[in-house]
C-alpha positions as CSV (number, residue, x, y, z in Angstrom):
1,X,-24.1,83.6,-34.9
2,X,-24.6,87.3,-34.8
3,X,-28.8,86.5,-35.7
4,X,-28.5,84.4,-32.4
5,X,-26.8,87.0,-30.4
6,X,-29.6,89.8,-31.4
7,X,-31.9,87.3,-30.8
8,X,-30.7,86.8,-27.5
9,X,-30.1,90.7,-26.8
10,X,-33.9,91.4,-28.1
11,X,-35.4,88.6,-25.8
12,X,-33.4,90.6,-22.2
13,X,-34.9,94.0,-23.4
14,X,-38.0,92.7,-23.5
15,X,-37.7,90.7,-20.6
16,X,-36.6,93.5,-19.0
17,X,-39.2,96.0,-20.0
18,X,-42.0,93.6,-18.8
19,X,-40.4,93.2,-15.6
20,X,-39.8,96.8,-15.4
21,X,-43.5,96.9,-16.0
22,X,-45.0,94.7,-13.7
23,X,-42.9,95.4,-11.0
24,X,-43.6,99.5,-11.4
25,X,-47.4,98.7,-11.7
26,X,-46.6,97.0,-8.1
27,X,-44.4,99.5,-6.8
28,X,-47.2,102.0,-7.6
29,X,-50.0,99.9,-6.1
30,X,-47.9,99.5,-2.9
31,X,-46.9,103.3,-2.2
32,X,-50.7,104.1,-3.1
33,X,-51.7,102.3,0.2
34,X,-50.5,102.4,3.7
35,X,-47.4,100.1,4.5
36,X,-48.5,96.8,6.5
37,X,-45.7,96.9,8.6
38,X,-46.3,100.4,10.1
39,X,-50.3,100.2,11.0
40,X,-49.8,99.3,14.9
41,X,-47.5,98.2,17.8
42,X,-48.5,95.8,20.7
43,X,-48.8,97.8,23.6
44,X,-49.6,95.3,26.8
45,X,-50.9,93.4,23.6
46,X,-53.0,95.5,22.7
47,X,-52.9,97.3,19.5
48,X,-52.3,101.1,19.1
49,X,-52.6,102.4,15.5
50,X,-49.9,104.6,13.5
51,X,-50.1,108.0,13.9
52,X,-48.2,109.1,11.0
53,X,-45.0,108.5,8.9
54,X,-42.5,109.4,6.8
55,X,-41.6,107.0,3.9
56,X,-38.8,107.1,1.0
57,X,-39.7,104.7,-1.4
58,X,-37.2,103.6,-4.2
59,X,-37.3,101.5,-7.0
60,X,-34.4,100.0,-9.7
61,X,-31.8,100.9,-6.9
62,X,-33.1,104.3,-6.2
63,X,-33.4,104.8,-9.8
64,X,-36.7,106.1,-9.2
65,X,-37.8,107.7,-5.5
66,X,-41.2,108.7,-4.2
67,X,-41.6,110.5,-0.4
68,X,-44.9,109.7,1.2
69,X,-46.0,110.9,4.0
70,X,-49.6,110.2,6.2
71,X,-50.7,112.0,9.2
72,X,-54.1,111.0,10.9
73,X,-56.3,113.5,11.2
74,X,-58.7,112.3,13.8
75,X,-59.6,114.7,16.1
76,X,-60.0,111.8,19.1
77,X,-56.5,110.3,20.2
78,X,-56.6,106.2,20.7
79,X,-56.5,105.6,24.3
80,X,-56.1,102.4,26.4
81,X,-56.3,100.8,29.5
82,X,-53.3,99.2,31.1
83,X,-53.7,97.0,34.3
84,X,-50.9,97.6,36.7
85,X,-47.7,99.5,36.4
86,X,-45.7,98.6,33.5
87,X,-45.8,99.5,29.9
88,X,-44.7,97.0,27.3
89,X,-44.3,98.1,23.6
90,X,-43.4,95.2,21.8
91,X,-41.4,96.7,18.8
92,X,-37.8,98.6,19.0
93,X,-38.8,102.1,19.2
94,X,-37.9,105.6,21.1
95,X,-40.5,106.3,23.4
96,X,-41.4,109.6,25.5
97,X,-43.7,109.4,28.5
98,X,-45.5,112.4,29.7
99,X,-47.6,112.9,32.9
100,X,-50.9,114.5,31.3
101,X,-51.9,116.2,34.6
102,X,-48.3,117.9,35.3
103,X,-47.3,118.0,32.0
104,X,-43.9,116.6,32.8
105,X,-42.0,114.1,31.3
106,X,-41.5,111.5,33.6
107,X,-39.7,108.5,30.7
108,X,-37.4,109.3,27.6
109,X,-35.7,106.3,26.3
110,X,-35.5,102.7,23.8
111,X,-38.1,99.8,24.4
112,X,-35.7,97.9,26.0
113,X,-35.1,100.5,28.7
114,X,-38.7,101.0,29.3
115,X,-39.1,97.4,30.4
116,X,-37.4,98.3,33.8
117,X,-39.7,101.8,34.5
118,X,-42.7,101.7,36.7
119,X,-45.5,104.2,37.3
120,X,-44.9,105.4,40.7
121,X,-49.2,106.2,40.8
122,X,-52.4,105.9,38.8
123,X,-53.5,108.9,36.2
124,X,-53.5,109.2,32.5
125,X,-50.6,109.8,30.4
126,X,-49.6,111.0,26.8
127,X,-46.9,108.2,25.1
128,X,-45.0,109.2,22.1
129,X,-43.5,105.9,20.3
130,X,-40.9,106.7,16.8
131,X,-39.7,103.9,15.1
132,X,-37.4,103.3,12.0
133,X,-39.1,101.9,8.6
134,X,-37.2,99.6,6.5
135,X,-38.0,97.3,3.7
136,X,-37.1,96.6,0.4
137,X,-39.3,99.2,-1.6
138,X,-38.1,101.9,1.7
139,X,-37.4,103.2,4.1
140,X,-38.6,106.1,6.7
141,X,-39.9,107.2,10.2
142,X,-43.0,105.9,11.6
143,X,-45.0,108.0,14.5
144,X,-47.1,106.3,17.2
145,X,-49.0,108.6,19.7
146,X,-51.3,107.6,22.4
147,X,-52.9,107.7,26.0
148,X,-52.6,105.0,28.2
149,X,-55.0,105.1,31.3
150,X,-52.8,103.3,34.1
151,X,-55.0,101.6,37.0
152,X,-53.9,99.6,39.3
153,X,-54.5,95.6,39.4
154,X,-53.2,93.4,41.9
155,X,-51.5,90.1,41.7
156,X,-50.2,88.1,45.1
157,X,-48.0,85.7,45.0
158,X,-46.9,83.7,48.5
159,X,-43.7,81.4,48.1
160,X,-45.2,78.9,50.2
161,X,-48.9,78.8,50.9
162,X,-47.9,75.7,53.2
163,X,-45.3,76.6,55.6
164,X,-44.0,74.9,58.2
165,X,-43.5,76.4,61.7
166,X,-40.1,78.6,61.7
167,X,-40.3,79.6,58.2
168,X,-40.4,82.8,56.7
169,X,-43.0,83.1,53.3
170,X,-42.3,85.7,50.9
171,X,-44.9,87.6,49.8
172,X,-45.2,89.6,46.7
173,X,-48.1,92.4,45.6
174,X,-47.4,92.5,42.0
175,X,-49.5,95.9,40.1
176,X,-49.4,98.5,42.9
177,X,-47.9,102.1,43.5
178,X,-44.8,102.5,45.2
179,X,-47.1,105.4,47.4
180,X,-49.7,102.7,48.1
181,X,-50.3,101.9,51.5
182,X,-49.8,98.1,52.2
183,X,-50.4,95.7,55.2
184,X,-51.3,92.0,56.3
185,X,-53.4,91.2,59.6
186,X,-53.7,88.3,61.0
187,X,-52.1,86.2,63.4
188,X,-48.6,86.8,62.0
189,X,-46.9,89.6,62.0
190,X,-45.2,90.9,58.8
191,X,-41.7,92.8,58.1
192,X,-41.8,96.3,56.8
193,X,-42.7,96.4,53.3
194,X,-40.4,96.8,50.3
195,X,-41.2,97.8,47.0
196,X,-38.4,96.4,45.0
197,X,-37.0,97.8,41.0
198,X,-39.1,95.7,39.2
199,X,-42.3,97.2,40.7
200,X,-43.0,94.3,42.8
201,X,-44.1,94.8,46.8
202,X,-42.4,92.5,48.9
203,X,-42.9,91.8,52.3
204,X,-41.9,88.9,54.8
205,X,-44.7,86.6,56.8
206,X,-42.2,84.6,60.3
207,X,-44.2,81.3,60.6
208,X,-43.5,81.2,64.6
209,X,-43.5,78.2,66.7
210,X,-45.3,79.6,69.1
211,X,-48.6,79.1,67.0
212,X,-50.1,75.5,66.2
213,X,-50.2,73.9,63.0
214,X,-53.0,74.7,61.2
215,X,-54.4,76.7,58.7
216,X,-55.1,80.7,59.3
217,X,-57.1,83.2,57.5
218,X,-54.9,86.2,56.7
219,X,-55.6,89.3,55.2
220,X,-54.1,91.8,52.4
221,X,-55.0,95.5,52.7
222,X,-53.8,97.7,49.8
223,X,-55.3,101.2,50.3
224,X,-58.8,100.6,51.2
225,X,-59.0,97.0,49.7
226,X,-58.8,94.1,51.5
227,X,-57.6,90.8,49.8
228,X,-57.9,87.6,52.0
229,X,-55.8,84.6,51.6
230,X,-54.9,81.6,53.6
231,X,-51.3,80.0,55.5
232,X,-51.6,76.4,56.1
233,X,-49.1,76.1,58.8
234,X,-47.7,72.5,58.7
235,X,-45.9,70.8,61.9
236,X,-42.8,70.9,62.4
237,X,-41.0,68.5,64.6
238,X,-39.1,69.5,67.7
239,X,-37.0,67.7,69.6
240,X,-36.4,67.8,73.6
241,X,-33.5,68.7,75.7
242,X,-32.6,67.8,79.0
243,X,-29.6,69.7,81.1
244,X,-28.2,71.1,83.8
245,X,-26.4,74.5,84.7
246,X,-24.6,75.8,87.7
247,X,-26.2,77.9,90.2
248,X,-23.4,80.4,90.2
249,X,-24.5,80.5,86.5
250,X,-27.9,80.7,86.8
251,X,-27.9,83.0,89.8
252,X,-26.2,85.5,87.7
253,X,-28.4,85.4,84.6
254,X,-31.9,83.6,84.1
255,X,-32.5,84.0,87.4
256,X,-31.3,87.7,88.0
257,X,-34.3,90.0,88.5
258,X,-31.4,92.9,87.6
259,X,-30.5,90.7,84.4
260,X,-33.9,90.0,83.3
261,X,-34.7,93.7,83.4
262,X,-31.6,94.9,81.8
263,X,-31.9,92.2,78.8
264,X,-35.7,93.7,78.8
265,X,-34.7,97.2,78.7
266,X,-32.1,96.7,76.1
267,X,-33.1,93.9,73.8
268,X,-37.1,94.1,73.7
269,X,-37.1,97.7,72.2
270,X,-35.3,95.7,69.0
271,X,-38.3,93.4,68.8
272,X,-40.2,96.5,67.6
273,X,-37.9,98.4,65.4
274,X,-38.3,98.0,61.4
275,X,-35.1,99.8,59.3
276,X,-36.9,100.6,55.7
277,X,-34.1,99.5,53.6
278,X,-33.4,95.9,52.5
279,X,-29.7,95.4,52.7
280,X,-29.7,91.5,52.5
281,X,-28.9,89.8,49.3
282,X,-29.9,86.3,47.9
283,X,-29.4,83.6,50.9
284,X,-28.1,83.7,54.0
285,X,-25.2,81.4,55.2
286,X,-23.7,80.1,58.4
287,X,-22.1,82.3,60.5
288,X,-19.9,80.1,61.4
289,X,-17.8,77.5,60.1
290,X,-18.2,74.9,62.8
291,X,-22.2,72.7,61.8
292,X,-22.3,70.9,65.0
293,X,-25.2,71.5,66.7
294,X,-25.8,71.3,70.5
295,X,-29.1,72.6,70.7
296,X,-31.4,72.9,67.7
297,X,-34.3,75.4,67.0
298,X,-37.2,75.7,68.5
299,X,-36.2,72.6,71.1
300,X,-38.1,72.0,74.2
301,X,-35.4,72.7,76.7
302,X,-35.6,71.2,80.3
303,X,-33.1,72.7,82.6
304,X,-32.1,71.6,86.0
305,X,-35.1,69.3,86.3
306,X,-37.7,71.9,85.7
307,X,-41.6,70.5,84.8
308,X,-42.3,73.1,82.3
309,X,-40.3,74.0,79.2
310,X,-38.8,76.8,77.5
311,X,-38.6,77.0,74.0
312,X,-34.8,77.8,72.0
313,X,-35.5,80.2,69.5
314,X,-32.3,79.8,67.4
315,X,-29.8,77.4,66.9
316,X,-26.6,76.6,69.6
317,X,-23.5,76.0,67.3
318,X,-20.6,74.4,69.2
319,X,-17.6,75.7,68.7
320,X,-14.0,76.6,70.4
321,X,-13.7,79.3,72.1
322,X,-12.1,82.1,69.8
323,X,-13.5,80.7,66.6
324,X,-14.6,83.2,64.1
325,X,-18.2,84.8,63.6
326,X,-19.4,86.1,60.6
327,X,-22.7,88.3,59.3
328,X,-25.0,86.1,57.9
329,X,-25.6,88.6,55.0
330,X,-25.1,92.3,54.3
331,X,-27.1,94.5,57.3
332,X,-27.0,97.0,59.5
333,X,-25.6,96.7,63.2
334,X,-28.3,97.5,65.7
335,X,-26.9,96.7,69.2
336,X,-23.3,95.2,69.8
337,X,-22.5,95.4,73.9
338,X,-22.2,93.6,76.6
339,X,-25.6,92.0,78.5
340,X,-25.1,90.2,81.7
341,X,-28.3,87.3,80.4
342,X,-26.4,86.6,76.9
343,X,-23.1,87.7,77.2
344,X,-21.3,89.9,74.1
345,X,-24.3,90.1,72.1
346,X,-24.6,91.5,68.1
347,X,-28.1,92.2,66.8
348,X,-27.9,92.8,62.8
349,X,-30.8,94.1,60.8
350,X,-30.7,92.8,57.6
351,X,-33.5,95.0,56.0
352,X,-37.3,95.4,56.9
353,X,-37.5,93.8,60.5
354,X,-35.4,90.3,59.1
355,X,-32.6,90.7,62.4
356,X,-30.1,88.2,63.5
357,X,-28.9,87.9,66.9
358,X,-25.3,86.4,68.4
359,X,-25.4,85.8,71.9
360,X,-22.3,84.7,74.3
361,X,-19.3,86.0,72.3
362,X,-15.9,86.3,73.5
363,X,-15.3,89.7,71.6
364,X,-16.9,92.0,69.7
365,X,-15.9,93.4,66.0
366,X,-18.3,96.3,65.3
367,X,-20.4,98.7,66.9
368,X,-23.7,99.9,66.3
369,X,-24.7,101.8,63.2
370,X,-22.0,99.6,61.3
371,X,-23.0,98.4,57.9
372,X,-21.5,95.1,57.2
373,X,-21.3,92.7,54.6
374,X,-21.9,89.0,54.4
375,X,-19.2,86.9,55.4
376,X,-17.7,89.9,57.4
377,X,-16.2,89.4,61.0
378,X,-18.0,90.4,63.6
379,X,-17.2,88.8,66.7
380,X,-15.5,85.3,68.1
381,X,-17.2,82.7,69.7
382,X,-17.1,82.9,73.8
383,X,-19.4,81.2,76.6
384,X,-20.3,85.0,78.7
385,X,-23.7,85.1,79.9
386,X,-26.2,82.0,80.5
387,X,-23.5,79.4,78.9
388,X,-22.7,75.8,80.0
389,X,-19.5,76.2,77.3
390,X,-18.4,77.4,74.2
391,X,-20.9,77.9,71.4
392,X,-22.8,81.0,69.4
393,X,-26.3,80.8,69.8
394,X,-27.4,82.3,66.4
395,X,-31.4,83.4,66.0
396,X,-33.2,85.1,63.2
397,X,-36.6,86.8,63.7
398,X,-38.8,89.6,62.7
399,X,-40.7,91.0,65.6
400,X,-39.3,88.3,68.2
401,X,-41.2,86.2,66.1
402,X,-38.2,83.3,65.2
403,X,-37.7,82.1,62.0
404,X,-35.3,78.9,61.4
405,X,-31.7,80.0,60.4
406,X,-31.7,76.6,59.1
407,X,-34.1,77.1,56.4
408,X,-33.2,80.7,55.5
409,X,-29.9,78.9,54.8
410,X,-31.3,77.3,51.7
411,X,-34.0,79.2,50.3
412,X,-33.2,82.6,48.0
413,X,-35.2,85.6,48.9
């Protein structure tokens, strides 16, 4: 028994020793050449090489240690090209952003965080990257250091390329500065442009019914460069109204030279007026509970027997009189008084040019310069101004160019 047992003791020492061996020959092979894991990071995939490290090796449980460190000494510092104005390092790591031409540090934060920053304008600028080093012969600091040329490069995205009359198309400018100057020509007129947190541009294209269905060469200018693109308006169908209103009504309102002018001196100037800010949020909703509709949008309306139509450019909701009216989403309140054409009238501008209008209220709830939030009160349903009873006609446009509340009801901007 006790031959068998030194037997058994001698074969572990020497299975041991040759382990030891081998795996110090490998130990020493590995620390003599630089770590896989620490030559490069992705960086808008493309690869930027280590700058230098700091490395604690260990072996047998830190039994035996060996510090090795690696600094590159060319004189030249690695510099790329990034398209647009995001930087993506795809490996955890602190990172330091530095404006090259100001010297200032403009980003100091994780990988993670970085995601959300955007260059604010074109130039070149010095990015610092540190990193922890860990694996099972180590562990240690690794150094990244380059310069990253930021240009911008333009995407555009439209939500719609085939609208139909009365909607509203988003359209975003992906890879441009928030200091860039932006517009759209053509035969729509845009909302004011926003340039959102994740370094998009946004801005808002009414598809008015006032324009046939077809399809309409638009243009994109970003700075001096022009981007064309193309709307193919599809038709919409409208429907036609026939009805009649009192003289004592219509003597007092649509056919008022003193009404017409005061709803011209008052309202128009809205038509015109852009607030920077975007206050809306997600969709809009009904601004009222009651859904039956007397008079849809855009409906050819007939009244008192006249040959030639005028077009409705919201939507009538019928409704008692008294019955609650809320914002349609959060906004700022542009006009809210009395006008002898539409009654107790609210204007809200929800951000950009995007405005909603309430016409023929019983009461009003706020006053301009209010900020209110959707689903707030702001008035009660009446039948004041040109009314045949009590309803809220409810519009949405941007430049008194109407947009269907209808579809803004569904669709998430």
């Amino acid at each position: 028994m006790k031959k068998a047992y030194k037997i058994s003791v001698f074969v572990l020492i020497v299975a041991i020793l040759i382990t030891s061996i081998f795996g110090y020959q490998n130990y020493q092979k590995y620390t003599k050449t630089r770590p896989i894991n620490v030559n490069g990071i992705l960086v808008n995939k493309e690869l930027v090489a280590c700058k230098s490290y700091e490395v604690t090796h260990s072996f047998l449980n830190g039994v035996i240690q060996r510090k090795r460190n690696f600094i590159d000494s060319k004189e030249i510092m690695q510099q790329i090209t990034v398209k647009g104005n995001k930087l993506i390092i795809e490996t955890d790591a602190e990172v330091t952003i530095k404006d090259t031409k100001f010297q200032k540090e403009i980003f100091k934060g994780t990988t993670e965080a970085l995601k959300d920053f955007v260059f604010t304008k074109q130039g070149t600028y010095m990015v610092k990257a540190q990193r922890n080093y860990n694996d099972k012969y180590g562990k240690g600091i690794v150094h990244y250091e380059f310069l990253a040329e930021i240009t911008e490069s333009l995407e555009i995205h439209l939500s719609n390329e085939k609208p139909k009359q009365g909607e509203l198309v988003k359209l975003e400018v992906l890879g441009t500065f928030p200091n860039s100057k932006v517009a759209v020509k053509g035969d729509f007129l845009p909302s004011h442009s926003f340039y959102n947190k994740d370094g998009i541009m946004e801005l808002y294209i009414p598809i008015t019914y006032y324009k046939p269905a077809q399809s309409y060469d638009m243009k994109l200018q970003v700075n001096d460069t022009i981007y064309p693109f193309t709307l193919d308006v599809q038709k919409e169908k409208f429907t036609q109204l026939h009805f009649t209103v009192s003289e004592s009504v219509t003597n007092s309102t649509v056919n008022s030279d003193a009404a017409n002018i005061e709803y011209k001196n008052k309202i128009h100037p809205l038509y015109k007026t852009m607030d920077s800010n975007k206050y809306w949020v997600n969709y809009f909703i009904k601004p009222i509970q009651e859904t039956r509709i007397s008079s849809a949008f855009g409906q050819e309306r007939y009244v008192n027997n006249a040959t030639t139509p005028t077009r409705h450019s919201g939507i009538d909701y019928a409704a008692p009189e008294g019955t609650e009216v809320v914002a349609t989403n959060n906004g700022k309140v542009e006009f809210a008084e009395f006008v002898q054409l539409t009654g107790n009238t609210i204007v809200i501008d929800h951000g950009l040019g995007v405005k909603s209008y309430h016409f023929h209220l019983s009461s009003i709830n706020v006053k301009a310069g209010d900020i209110v939030k959707q689903g707030q009160l702001i008035g009660k349903v009446g039948t004041t101004g040109f009314s045949t009873g009590p309803h809220l006609h409810f519009q949405m446009s941007i430049q008194n160019q109407p947009i269907n509340p209808e579809l803004m009801y569904q669709i998430k901007f």
